[in-house]
C-alpha positions as CSV (number, residue, x, y, z in Angstrom):
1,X,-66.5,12.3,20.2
2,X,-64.2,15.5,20.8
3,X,-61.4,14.0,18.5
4,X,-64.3,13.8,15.6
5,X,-65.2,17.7,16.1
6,X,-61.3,18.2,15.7
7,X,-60.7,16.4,12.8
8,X,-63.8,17.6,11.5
9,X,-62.8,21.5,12.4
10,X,-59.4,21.4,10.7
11,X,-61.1,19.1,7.6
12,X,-62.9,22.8,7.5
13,X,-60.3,24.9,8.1
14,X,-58.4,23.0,5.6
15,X,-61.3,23.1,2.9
16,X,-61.8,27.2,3.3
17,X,-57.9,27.5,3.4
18,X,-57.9,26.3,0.0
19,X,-60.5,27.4,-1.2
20,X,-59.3,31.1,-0.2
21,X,-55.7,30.2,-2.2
22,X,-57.5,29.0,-5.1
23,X,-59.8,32.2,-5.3
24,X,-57.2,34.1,-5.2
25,X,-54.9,32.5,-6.9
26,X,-57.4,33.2,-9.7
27,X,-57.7,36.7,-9.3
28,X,-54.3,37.1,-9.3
29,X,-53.7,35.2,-12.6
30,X,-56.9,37.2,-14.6
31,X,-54.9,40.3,-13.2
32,X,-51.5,38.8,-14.2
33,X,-51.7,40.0,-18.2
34,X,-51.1,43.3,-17.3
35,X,-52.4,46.3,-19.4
36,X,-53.1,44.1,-22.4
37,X,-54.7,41.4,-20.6
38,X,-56.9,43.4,-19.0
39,X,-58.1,45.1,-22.5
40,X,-58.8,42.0,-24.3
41,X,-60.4,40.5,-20.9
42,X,-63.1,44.1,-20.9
43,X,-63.5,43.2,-25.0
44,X,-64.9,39.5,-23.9
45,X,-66.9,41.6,-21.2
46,X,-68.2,43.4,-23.0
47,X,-69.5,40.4,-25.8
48,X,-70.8,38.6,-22.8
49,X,-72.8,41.3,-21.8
50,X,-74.1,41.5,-25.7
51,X,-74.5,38.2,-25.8
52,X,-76.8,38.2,-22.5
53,X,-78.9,40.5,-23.9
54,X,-79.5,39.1,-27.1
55,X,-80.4,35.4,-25.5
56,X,-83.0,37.7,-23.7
57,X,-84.3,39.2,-26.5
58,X,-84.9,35.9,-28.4
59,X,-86.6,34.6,-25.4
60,X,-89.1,37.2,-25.5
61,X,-89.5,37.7,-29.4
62,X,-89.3,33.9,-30.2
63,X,-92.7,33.0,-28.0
64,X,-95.3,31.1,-29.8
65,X,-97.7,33.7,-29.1
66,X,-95.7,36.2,-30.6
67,X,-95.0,34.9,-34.1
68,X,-98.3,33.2,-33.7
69,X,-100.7,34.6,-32.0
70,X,-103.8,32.1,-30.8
71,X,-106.9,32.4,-32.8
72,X,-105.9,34.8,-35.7
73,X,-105.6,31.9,-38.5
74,X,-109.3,30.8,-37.2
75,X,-110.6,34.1,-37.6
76,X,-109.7,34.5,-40.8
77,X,-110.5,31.2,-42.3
78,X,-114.0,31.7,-40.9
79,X,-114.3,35.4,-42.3
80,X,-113.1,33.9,-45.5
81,X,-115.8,31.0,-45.7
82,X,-118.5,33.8,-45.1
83,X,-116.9,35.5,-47.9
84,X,-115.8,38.9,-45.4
85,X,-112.6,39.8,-46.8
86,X,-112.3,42.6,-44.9
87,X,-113.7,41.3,-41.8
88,X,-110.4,39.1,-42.5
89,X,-107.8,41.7,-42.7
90,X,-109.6,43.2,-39.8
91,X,-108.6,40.1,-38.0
92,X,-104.8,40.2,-39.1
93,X,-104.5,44.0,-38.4
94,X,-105.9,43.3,-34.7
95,X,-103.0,41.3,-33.5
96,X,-100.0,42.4,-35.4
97,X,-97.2,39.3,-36.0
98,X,-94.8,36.9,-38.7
99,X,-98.4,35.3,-38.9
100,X,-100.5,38.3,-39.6
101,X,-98.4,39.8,-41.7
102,X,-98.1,36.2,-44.2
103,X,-102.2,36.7,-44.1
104,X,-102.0,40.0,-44.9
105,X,-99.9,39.4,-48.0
106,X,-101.8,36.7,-49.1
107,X,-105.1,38.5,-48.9
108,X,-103.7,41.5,-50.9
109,X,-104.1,39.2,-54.2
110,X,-107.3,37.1,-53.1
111,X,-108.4,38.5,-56.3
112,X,-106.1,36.8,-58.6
113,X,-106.5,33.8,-57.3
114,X,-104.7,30.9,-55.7
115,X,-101.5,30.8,-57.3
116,X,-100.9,34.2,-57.0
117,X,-102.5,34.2,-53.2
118,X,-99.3,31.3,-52.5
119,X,-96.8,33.3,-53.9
120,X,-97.2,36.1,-52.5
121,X,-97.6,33.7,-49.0
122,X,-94.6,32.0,-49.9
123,X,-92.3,35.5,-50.6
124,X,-93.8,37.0,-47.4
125,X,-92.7,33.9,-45.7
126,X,-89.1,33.9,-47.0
127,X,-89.0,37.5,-45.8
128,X,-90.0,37.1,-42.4
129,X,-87.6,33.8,-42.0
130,X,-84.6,36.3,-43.2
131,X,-85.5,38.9,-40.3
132,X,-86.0,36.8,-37.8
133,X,-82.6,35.3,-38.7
134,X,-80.7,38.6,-38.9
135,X,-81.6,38.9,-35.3
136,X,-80.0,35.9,-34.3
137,X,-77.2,36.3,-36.4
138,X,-75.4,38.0,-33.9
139,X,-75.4,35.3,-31.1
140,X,-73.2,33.8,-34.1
141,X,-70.8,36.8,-34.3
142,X,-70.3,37.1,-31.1
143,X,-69.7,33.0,-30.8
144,X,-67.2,33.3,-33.9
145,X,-65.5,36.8,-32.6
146,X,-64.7,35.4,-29.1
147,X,-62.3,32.9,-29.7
148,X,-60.6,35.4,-31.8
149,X,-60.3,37.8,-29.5
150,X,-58.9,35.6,-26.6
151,X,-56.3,33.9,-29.3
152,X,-55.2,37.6,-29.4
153,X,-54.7,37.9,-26.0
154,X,-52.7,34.8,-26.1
155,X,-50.6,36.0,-29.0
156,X,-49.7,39.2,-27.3
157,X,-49.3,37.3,-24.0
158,X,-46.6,34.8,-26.0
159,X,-44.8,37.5,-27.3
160,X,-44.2,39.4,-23.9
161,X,-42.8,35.9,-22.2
162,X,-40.2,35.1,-24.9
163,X,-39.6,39.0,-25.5
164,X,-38.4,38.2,-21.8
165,X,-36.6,35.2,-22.8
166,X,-34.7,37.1,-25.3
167,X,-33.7,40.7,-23.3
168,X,-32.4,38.7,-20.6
169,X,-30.4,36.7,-22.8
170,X,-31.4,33.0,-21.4
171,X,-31.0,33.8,-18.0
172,X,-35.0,33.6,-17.5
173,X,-35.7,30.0,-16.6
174,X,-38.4,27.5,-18.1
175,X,-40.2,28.6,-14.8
176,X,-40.6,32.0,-16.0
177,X,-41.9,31.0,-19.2
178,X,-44.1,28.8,-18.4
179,X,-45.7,31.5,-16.5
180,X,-45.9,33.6,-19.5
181,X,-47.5,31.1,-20.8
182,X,-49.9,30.2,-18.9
183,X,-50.8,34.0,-18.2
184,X,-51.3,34.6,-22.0
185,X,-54.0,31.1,-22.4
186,X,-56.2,33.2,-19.6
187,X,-57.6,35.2,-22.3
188,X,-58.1,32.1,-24.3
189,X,-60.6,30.7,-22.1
190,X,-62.3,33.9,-21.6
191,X,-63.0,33.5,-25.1
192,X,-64.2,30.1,-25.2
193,X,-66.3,30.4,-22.0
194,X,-68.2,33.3,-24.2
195,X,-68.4,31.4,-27.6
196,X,-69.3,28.2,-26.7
197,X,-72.9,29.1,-25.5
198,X,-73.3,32.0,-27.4
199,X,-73.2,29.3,-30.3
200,X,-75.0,26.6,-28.4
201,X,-77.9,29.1,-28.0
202,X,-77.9,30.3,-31.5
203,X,-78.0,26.7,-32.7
204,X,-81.5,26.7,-30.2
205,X,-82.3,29.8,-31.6
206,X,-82.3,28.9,-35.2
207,X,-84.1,25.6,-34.8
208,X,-86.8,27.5,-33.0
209,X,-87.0,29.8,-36.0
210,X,-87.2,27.1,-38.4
211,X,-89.8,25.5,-36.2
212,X,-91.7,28.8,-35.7
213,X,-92.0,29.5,-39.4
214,X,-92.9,25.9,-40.6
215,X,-95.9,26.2,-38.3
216,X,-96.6,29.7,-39.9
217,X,-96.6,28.5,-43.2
218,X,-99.1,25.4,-42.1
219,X,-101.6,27.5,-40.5
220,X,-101.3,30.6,-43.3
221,X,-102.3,27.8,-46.1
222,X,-105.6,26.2,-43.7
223,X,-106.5,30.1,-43.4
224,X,-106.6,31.1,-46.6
225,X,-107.9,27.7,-48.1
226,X,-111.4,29.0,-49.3
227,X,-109.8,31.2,-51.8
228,X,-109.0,28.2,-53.8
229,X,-112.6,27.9,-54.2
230,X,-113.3,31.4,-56.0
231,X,-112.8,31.6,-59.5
232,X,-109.5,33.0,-61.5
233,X,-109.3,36.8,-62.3
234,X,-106.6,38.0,-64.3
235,X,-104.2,41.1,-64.1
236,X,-105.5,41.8,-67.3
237,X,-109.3,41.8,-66.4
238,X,-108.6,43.9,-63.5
239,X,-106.7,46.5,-65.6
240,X,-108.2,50.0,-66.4
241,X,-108.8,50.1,-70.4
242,X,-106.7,52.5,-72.1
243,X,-108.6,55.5,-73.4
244,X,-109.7,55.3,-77.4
């Protein structure tokens, strides 16, 4: 029994020895680049921080209840079928969102009609698609920036070890290359380690746009369906007649 608490205390001691050396061992080869390293390492910093923000930002602005809020499309369909058109825009003004705003642009030409009620639908549509889009754009940036920032890193990193190479003439062994080396690739996966979810997340991001808007566009064209049933009037009828 007391030889199994031995062996178990060094298996331990062992464990948080190494654990200790590998922690540190890390520290000291993120702290290893030197001025340059350090820069390019506060540049991925700082992206990651932007990057954090924006992922919280789209998970706030991309809720359901936020592009669509519950009950708006209802209220207006049923305003509609009464024949309240401004009990309808009442409705959209009440809960401002992507949705409200497509109803609102289709209500503004109820008068001319259907065809002119879906255009105007489908332009508002495309508009709102386009900024939510721009604000996930960036999650993209940063993705794409990252990895160029930490090859930069690495290039300055490469030229340092073989500027080495070359003042001393040869006399600095593979050994001190390959540290160099493997100094410099530190800010390589500093890069990566921001990119790769800052792209994963956009990818989310965008599919939940295209999602969000789809449904949008489903519920805008149920709303505003009893408009098909009112007849046609033209631009033309609607214009003021010139003075004789």
């Amino acid at each position: 029994m007391m030889s199994a608490n031995f062996i178990g205390s060094l298996i331990a001691q062992a464990s948080t020895a190494v654990d200790d050396q590998g922690s540190a061992g890390m520290l000291d080869i993120i702290f290893s680049g030197g001025v340059p390293g350090l820069m390019i390492l506060m540049v991925l910093f700082g992206l990651s921080v932007g990057a954090a923000y924006l992922v919280f930002d789209q998970a706030m602005s991309l809720r359901r209840g936020e592009i669509i809020p519950d009950g708006t499309a209802d209220a207006v369909r049923q305003s509609l079928l009464a024949g309240h058109v401004a009990e309808a825009d009442a409705a959209c003004r009440r809960s401002p969102s992507v949705l409200s705003v497509v109803l609102l642009s289709g209500l503004s030409e109820w008068e001319m009609g259907w065809s002119e009620v879906e255009k105007a639908v489908e332009d508002s549509l495309a508009a709102q698609a386009a900024r939510l889009m721009r604000r996930i754009e960036y999650l993209s940036v940063i993705g794409n920036i990252a990895p160029m920032v930490g090859l930069l890193g690495t290039v300055v990193g490469m030229i340092f070890a073989f500027q080495q190479v070359a003042t001393t003439r040869g006399a600095a062994g593979a050994g001190d290359l390959a540290e160099g080396i493997y100094q410099a690739l530190v800010t390589t996966v500093g890069g990566l380690i921001v990119a790769i979810p800052s792209l994963a997340i956009y990818a989310v991001c965008r599919n939940r746009v295209d999602a969000l808007i789809a449904e949008v566009a489903y519920q805008s064209q149920h709303a505003l369906a009893p408009i098909k049933r009112r007849p046609v009037r033209t631009r033309s009828a609607t214009a003021a007649k010139p003075p004789k």
